[in-house]
C-alpha positions as CSV (number, residue, x, y, z in Angstrom):
1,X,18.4,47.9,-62.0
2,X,19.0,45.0,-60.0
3,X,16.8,44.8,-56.7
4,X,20.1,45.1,-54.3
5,X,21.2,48.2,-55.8
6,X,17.4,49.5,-56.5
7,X,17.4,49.1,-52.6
8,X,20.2,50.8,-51.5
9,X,19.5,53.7,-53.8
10,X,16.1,53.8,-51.8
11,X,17.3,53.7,-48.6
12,X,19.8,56.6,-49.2
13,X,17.0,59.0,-50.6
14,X,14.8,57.4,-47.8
15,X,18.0,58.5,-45.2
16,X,17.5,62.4,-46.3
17,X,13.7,62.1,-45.5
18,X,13.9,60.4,-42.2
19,X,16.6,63.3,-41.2
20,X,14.4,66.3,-42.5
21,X,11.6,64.4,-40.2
22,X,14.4,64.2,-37.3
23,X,15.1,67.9,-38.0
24,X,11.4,69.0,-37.9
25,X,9.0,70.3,-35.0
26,X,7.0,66.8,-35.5
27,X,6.5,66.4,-31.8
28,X,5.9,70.0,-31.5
29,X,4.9,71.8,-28.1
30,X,1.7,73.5,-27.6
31,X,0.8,77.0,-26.4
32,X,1.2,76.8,-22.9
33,X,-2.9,77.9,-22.9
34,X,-2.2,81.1,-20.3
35,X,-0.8,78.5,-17.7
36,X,2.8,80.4,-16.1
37,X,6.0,77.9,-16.2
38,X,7.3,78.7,-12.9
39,X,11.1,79.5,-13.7
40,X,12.0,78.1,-10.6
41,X,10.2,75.2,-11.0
42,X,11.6,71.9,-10.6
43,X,10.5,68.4,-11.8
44,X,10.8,65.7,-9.1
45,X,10.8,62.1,-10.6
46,X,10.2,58.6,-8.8
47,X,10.9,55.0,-10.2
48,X,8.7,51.7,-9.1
49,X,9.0,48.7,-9.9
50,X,6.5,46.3,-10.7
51,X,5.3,42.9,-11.6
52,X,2.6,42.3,-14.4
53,X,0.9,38.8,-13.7
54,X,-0.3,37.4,-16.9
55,X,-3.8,36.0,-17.0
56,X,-2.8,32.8,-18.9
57,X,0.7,31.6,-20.0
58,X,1.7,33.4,-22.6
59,X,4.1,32.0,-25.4
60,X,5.2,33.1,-28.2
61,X,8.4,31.3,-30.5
62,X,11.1,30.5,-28.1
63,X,9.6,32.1,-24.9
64,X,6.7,31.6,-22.7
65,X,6.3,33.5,-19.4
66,X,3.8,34.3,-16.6
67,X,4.9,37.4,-15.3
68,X,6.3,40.2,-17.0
69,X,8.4,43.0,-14.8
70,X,7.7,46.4,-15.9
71,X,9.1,49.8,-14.6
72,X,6.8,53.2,-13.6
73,X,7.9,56.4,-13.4
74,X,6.2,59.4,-12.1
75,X,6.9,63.3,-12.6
76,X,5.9,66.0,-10.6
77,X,6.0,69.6,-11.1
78,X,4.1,72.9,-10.0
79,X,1.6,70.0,-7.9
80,X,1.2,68.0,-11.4
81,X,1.8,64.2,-11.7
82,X,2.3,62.7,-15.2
83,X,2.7,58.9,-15.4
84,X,4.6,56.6,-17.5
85,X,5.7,53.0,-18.1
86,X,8.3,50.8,-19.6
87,X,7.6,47.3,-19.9
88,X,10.7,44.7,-19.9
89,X,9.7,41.5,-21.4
90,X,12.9,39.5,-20.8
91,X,13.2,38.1,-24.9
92,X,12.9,41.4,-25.9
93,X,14.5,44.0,-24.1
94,X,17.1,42.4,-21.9
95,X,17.3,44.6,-19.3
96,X,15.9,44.0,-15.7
97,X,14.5,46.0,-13.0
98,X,18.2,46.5,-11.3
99,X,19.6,47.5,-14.7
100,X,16.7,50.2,-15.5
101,X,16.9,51.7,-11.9
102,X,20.9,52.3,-12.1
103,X,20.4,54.0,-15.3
104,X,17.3,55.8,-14.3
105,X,19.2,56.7,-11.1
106,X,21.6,58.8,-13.5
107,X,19.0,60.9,-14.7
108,X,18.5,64.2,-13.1
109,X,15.4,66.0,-14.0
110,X,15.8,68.9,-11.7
111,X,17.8,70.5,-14.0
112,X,15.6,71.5,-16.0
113,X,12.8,74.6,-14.8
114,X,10.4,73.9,-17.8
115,X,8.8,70.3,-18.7
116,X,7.8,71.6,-21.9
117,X,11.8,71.6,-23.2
118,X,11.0,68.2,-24.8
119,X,13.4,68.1,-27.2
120,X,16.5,69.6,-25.0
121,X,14.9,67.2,-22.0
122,X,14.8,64.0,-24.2
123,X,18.0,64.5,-25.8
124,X,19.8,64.3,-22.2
125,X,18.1,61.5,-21.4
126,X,18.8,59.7,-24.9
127,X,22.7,60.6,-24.7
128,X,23.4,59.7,-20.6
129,X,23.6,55.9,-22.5
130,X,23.3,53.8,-25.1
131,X,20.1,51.8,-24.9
132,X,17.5,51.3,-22.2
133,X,14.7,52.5,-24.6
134,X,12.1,51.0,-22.0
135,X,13.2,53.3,-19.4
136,X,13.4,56.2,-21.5
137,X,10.2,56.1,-22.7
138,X,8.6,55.8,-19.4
139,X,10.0,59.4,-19.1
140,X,9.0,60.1,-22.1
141,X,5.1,58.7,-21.7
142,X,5.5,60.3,-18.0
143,X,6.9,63.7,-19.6
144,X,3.9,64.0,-22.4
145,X,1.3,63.1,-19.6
146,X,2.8,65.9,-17.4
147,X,2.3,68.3,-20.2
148,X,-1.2,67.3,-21.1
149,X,-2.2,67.9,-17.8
150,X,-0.6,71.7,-17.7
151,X,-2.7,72.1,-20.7
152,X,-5.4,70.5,-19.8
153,X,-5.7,68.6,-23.2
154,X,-5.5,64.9,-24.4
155,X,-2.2,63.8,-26.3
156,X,-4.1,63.0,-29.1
157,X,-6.1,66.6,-29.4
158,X,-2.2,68.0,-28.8
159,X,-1.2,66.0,-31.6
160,X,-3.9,67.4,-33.8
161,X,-5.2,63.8,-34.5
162,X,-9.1,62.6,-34.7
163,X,-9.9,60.3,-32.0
164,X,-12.7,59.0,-34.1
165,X,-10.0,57.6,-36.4
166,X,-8.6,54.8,-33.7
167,X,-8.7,51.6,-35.5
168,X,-10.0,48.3,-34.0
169,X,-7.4,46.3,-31.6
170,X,-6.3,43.0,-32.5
171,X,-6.3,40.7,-29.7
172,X,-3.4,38.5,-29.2
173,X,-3.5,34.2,-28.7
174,X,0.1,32.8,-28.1
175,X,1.6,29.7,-29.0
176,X,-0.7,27.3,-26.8
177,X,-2.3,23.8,-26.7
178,X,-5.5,23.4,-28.9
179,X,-7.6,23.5,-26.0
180,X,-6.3,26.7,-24.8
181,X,-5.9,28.2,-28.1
182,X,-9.8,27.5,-28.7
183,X,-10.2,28.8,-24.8
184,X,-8.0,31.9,-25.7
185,X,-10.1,32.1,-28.9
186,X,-13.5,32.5,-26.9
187,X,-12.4,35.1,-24.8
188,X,-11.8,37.1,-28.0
189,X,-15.6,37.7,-28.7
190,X,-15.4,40.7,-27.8
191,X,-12.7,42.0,-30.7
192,X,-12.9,42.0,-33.9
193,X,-9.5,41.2,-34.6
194,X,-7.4,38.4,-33.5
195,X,-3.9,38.1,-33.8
196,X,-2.3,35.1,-33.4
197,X,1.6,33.9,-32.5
198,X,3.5,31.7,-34.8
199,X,6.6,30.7,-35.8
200,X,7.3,27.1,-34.2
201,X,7.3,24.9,-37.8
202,X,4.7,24.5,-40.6
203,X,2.9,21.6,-39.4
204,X,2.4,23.4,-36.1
205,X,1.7,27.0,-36.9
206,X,-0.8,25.6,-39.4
207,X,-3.0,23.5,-36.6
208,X,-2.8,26.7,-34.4
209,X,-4.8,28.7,-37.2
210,X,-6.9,25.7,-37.9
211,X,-8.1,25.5,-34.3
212,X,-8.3,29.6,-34.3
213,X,-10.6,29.0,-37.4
214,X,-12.8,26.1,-35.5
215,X,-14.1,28.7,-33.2
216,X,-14.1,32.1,-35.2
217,X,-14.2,33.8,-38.6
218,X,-12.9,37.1,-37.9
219,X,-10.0,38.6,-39.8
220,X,-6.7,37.6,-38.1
221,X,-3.0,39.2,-37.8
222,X,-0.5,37.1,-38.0
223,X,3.2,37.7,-35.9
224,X,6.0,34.6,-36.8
225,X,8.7,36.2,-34.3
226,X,11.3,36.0,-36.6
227,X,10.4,32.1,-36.7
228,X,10.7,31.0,-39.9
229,X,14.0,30.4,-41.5
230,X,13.8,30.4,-45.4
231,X,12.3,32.5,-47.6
232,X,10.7,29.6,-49.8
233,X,8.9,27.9,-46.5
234,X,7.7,31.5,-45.5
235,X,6.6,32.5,-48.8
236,X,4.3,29.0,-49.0
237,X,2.9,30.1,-45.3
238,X,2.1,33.3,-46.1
239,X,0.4,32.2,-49.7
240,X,-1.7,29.6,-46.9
241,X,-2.8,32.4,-44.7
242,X,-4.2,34.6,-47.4
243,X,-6.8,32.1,-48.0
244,X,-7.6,31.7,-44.2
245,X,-8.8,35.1,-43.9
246,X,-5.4,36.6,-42.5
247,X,-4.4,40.4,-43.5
248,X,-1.0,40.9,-42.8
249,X,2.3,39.1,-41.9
250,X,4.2,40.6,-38.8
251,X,8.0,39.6,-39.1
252,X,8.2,36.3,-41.0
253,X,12.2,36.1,-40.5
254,X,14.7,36.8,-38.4
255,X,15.4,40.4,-37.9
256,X,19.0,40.9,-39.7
257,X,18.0,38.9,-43.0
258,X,16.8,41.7,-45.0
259,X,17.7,40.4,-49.0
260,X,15.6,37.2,-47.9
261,X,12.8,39.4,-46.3
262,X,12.8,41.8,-49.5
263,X,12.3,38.4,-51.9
264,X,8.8,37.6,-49.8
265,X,7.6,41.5,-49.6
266,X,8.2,41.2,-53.4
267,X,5.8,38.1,-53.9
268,X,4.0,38.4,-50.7
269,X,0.4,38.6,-51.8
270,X,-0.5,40.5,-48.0
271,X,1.6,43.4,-46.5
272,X,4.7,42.7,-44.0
273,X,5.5,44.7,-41.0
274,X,8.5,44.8,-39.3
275,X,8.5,44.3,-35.6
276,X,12.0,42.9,-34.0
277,X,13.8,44.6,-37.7
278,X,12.1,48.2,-36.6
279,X,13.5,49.8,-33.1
280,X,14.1,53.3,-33.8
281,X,13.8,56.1,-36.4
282,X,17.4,55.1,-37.7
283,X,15.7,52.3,-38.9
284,X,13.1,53.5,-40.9
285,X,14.9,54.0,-44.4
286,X,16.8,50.7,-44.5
287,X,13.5,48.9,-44.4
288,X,11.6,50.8,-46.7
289,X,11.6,48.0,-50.0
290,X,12.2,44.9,-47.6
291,X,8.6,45.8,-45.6
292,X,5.6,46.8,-46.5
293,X,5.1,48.6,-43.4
294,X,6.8,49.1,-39.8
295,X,5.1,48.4,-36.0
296,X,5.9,50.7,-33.9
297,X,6.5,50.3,-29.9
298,X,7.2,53.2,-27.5
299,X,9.5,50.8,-25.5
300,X,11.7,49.9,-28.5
301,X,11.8,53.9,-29.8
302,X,12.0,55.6,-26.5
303,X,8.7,57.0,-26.5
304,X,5.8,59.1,-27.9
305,X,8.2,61.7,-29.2
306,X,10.7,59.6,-31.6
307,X,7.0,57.5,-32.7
308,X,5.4,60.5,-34.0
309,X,9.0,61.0,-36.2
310,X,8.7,57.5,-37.4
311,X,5.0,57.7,-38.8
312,X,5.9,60.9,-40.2
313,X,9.4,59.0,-42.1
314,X,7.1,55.9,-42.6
315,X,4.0,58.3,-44.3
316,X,6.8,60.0,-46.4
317,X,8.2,56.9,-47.7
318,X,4.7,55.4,-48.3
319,X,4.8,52.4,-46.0
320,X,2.2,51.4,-43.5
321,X,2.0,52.1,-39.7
322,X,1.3,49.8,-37.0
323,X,1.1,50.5,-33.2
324,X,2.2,47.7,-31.3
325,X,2.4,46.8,-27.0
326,X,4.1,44.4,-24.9
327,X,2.7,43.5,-21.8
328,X,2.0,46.6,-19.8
329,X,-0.3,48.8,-17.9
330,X,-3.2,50.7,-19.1
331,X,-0.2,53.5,-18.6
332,X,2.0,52.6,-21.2
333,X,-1.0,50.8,-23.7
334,X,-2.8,54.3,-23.8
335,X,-0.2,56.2,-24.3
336,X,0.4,54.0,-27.3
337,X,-3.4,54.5,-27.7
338,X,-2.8,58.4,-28.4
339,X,-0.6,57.6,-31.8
340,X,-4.0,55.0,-32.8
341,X,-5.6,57.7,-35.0
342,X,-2.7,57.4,-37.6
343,X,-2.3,53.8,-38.0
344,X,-3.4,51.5,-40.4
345,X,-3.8,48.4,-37.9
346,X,-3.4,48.4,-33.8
347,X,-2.2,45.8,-31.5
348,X,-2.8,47.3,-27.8
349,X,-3.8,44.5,-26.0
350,X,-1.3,44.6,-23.5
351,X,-3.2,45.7,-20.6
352,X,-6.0,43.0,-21.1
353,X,-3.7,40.2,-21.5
354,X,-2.7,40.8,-17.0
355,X,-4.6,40.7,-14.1
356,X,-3.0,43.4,-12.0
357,X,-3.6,46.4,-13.9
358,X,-2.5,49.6,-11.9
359,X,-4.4,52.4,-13.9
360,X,-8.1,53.1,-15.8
361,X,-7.0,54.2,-18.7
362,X,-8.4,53.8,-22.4
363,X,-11.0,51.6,-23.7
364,X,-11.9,49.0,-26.0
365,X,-15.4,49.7,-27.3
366,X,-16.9,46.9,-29.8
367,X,-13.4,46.2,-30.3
368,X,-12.4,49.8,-31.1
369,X,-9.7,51.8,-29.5
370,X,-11.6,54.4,-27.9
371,X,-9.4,57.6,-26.7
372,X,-11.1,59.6,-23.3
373,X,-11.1,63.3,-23.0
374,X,-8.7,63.3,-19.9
375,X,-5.9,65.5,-20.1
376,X,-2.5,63.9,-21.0
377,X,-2.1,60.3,-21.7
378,X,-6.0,60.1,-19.9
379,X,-5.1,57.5,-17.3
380,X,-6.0,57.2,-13.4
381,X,-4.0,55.5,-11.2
382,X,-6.2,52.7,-9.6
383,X,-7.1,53.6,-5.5
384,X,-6.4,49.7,-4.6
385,X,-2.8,47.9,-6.1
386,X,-3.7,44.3,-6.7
């Protein structure tokens, strides 16, 4: 059987899976613990705007930037607020904060008496239009953090996961001089993790792990942003990393080029994730045989609710998890945070890479994602904006 048609035979028994997992109570809803939904209730949403300043340049292949824009959203209902984020790096998303608020201005939540309707709530906001996943998964985050708090649980007790079981963060060095790189590389200590950006040429990326190397022996992830363009020059690379202490390979090629992607997963001697390839559950099936595994980030799925049917697609198909950030608040990174337990490797780094968080949220304890008891996504809005 060739490896084309051993593919496609995959991705169609993979298709029934990832519908059975669409189909399924995987986000589920919890027993309201005694707490009365108020049938006259209504949930009363605002939008803000907001500017993440970035604490050094950041670069990856083809885009540097020093501010990120990033949208919040915040839900009230019966005197509860949940909070929620969706982060708009410009290479990735392409949307802008005038573009989110017009289609967040179409969205009418008081329609609906009971927040707990997430899959009748979600699927409104999914079909008003095509796209604008950042925006709604900042309902989505905003919507889960609500509920947590009428519970009076943690997403990730809700979920039925082990907070125990969060996996060390990688922290992230972009494409930067040596000097900065071996700055960026210092201020890592902390983590025992690094993850570094590639994807500029061979003789380049290779002197931005060498002077990674000069300052640290930790384990590193490596993330080409679909910068390498054949599959023989990518396959040398990746054969070079594995001896420099690197532990996977985070979309070597560009997104669309999946026979050339399936050739290196074949011969790759670490595991490839699909980041850029990977944006919804759709998704899933296709990859499974061209990727080793699949990164997942809320603002490319639409939230918390569509991730949890990924992993449980991903788990069925035997491919590895990843839970990825861009740069966002402690809103947005913990929520991320609450999926940590189920994931083989974590990249939620977001919030440390700024300077102006807006919330406390989750920590990073000896380099470990550490979930807090608070209810819902376990954030606090900050008393003083900066």
């Amino acid at each position: 059987m060739s490896n084309i048609f051993r593919r496609d035979f995959l991705k169609t028994s993979a298709a029934v899976i990832a519908a059975a997992a669409a189909g399924g109570p995987l986000a589920g809803c919890a027993k309201k613990s005694g707490r009365t939904v108020r049938k006259d209730g209504k949930m009363v949403m605002k939008v803000t705007p907001i500017e993440l300043k970035m604490r050094h340049t950041f670069t990856i292949s083809g885009f540097s930037r020093d501010v990120t824009p990033s949208i919040l959203v915040s839900i009230t209902y019966d005197g509860v607020t949940g909070y929620g984020e969706g982060g708009l790096p410009p290479y990735m998303i392409g949307q802008t904060h005038e573009t989110v608020q017009k289609f967040l201005s179409k969205v009418d939540m008081s329609q609906f008496s009971d927040p707990f309707r997430l899959d009748d709530i979600l699927t409104y906001v999914d079909r008003i239009e095509e796209g604008f996943t950042c925006a709604k998964s900042a309902i989505d985050i905003a919507l889960h953090d609500l509920i947590g708090k009428l519970l009076g649980v943690p997403i990730w007790q809700w979920f039925g996961y082990t907070a125990s079981k969060s996996p060390n963060t990688s922290y992230t060095i972009g494409i930067d001089t040596e000097e900065v790189v071996r700055q960026k590389t210092k201020e890592a200590a902390p983590y025992n993790l690094v993850k570094v950006k590639l994807g500029i040429d061979e003789v380049t990326d290779k002197k931005l792990i060498e002077t990674v190397r000069s300052v640290t022996g930790k384990p590193l992830l490596v993330d080409a942003n679909q910068g390498w363009k054949t599959k023989e020059s990518a396959l040398d690379m990746i054969h070079w990393l594995s001896e420099c202490g690197v532990l996977m390979i985070e979309q070597p090629m560009p997104k669309t080029v999946f026979d050339d992607m399936a050739w290196i997963t074949e011969r790759s001697p670490l595991p490839t994730f699909a980041d850029e390839s990977c944006q919804r559950l759709r998704d899933v099936p296709r990859l499974h045989g061209v990727f080793n595994g699949i990164n997942i980030k809320l603002i490319k799925c639409s939230g918390l609710y569509e991730a949890r049917k990924m992993i449980a697609a991903a788990e069925a198909l035997g491919m590895k998890t990843m839970v990825g950030c861009t740069t966002e608040t402690s809103c947005a990174v913990s929520a991320a945070a609450q999926l940590s337990p189920q994931m083989d490797f974590a990249d939620l780094d977001g919030n440390l890479l700024i300077a102006n968080d807006r919330f406390d949220g989750m920590k990073i304890v000896d380099g470990k994602i550490t979930l807090n008891d608070r209810p819902g996504i376990g954030v606090v809005p900050l008393k003083t904006e900066n």
